[in-house]
C-alpha positions as CSV (number, residue, x, y, z in Angstrom):
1,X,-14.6,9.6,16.8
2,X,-18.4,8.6,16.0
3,X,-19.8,6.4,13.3
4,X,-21.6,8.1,10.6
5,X,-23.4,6.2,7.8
6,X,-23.4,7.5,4.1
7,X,-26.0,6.1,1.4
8,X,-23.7,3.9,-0.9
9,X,-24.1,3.3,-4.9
10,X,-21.5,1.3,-7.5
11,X,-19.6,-1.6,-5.3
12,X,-21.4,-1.2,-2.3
13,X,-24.5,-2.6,-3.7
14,X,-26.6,0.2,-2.2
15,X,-25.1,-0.3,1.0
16,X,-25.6,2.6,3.7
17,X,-21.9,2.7,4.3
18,X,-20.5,2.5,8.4
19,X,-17.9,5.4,8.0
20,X,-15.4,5.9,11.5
21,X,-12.4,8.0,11.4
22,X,-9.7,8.0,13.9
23,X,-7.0,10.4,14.9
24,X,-3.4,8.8,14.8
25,X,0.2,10.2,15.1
26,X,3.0,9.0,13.1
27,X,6.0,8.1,16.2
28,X,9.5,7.5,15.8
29,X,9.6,3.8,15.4
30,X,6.8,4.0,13.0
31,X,9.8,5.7,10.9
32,X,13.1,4.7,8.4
33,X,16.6,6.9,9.4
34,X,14.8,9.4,6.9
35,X,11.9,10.0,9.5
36,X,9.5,9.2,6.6
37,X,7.1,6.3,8.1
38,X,8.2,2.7,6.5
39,X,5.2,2.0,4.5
40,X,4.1,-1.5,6.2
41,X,3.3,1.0,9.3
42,X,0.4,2.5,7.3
43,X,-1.0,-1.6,7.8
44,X,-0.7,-1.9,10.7
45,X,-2.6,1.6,11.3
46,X,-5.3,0.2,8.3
47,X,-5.5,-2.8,10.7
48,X,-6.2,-1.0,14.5
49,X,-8.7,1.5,12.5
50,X,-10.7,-1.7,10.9
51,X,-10.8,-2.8,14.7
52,X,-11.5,-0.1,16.1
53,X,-14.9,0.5,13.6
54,X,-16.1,-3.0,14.8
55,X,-15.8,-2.1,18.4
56,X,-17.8,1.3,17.9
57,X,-20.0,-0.4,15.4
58,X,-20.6,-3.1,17.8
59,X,-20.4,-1.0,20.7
60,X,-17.9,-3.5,23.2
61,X,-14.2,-3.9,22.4
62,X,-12.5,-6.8,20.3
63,X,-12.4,-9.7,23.1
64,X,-16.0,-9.0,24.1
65,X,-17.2,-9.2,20.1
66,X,-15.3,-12.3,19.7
67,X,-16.4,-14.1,22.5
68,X,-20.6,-12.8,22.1
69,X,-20.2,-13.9,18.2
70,X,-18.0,-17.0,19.0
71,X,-15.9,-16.7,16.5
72,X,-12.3,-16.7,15.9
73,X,-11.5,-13.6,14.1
74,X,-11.8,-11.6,10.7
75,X,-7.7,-12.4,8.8
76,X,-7.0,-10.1,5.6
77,X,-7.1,-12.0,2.7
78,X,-6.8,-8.9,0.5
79,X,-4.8,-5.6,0.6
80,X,-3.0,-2.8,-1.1
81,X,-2.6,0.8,-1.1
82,X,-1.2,3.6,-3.4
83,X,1.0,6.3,-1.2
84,X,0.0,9.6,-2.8
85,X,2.1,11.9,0.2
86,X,4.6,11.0,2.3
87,X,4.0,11.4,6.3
88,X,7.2,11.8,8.6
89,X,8.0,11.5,12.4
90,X,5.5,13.6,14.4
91,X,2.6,14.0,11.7
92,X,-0.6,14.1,12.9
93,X,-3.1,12.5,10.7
94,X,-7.2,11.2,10.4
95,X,-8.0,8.1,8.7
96,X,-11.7,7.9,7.2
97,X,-12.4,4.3,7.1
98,X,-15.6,3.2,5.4
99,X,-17.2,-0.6,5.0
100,X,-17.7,-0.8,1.0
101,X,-18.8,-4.1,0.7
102,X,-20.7,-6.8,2.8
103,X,-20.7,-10.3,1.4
104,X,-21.9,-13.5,3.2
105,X,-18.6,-14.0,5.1
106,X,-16.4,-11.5,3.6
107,X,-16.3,-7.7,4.2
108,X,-14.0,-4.5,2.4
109,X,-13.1,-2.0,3.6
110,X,-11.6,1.2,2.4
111,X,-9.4,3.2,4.2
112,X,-8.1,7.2,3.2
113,X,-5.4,8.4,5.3
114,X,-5.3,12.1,5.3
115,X,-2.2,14.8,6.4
116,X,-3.3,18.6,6.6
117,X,-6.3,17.9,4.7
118,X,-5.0,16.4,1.7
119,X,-5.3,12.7,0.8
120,X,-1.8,10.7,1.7
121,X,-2.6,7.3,1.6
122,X,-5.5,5.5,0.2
123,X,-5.9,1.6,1.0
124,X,-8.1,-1.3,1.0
125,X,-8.6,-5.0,2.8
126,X,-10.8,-7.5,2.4
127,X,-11.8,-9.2,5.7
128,X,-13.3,-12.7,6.6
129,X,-15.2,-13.5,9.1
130,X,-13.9,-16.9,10.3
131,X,-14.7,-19.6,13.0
132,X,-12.0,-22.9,14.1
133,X,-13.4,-25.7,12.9
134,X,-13.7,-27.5,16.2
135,X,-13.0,-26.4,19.7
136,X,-9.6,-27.6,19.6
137,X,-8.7,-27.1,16.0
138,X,-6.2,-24.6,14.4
139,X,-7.8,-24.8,11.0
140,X,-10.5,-21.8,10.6
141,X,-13.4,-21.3,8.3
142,X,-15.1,-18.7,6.7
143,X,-18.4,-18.3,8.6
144,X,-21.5,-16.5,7.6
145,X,-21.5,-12.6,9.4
146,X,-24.1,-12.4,12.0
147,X,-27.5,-10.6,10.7
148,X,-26.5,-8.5,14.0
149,X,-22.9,-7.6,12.8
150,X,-24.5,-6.8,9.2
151,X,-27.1,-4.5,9.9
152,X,-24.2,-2.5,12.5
153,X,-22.2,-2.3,9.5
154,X,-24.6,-0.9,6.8
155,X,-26.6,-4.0,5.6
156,X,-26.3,-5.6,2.5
């Protein structure tokens, strides 16, 4: 689905807000016995919607991002959620997925999982924009987000 941008107020800062939502289907394995989803799923689908909004935001997908920004990735150092609905095995559902915050080398996001309409799931991250050190290092570092990056994803 297609970006819009919403004029932001209170946390954002007066952020114009990057909002992206995404169709997704709840599938067997995302499910317990029950066929009520195992609530970690809803992370993992917090996690491919926050990836997919850089790659429309940005317009090229993840490996072409990290390699034009040279930089190593963007780890959650921040989460939660509160489950309002359940979803079970075969629910179809939108997630709205809007950038509330833009720091120096830090980014939230909020995400609101919806099922017929009505709010299921609402969560949050808190991303970091990170670099390795050196070429050959596995230490990382937050790194200041790209004037680029910012102004795709509302400004600050």
């Amino acid at each position: 689905m297609r970006p819009t941008r919403d004029k932001g107020s209170g946390a954002s800062r007066g952020v114009t807000k990057l909002t992206v939502k995404r169709a997704e289907r709840i599938h067997w394995g995302d499910c317990d016995p029950a066929g009520i989803i195992y609530y970690p799923r809803y992370f993992e689908i917090f996690d491919r919607c926050t990836t997919s909004m850089l790659e429309q935001a940005l317009s090229m997908n993840k490996r072409q991002f990290l390699i034009k920004y040279d930089f190593s990735g963007y780890p959650c150092v921040e989460t939660g959620a509160r489950f309002l609905h359940p979803t079970t095995f075969g629910d179809d559902v939108i997630v709205e997925s809007t950038v509330i915050e833009l720091g120096r080398s830090s980014f939230k996001i909020q995400h609101r999982l919806s099922k017929d309409g009505e709010l299921a799931v609402e969560g949050s991250e808190t991303r970091v924009w990170v670099r390795r050190q050196t070429a050959d290092s596995k230490s990382i570092k937050a790194h200041p987000i790209p004037d680029e990056v910012v102004a795709r994803l509302g400004g600050r």
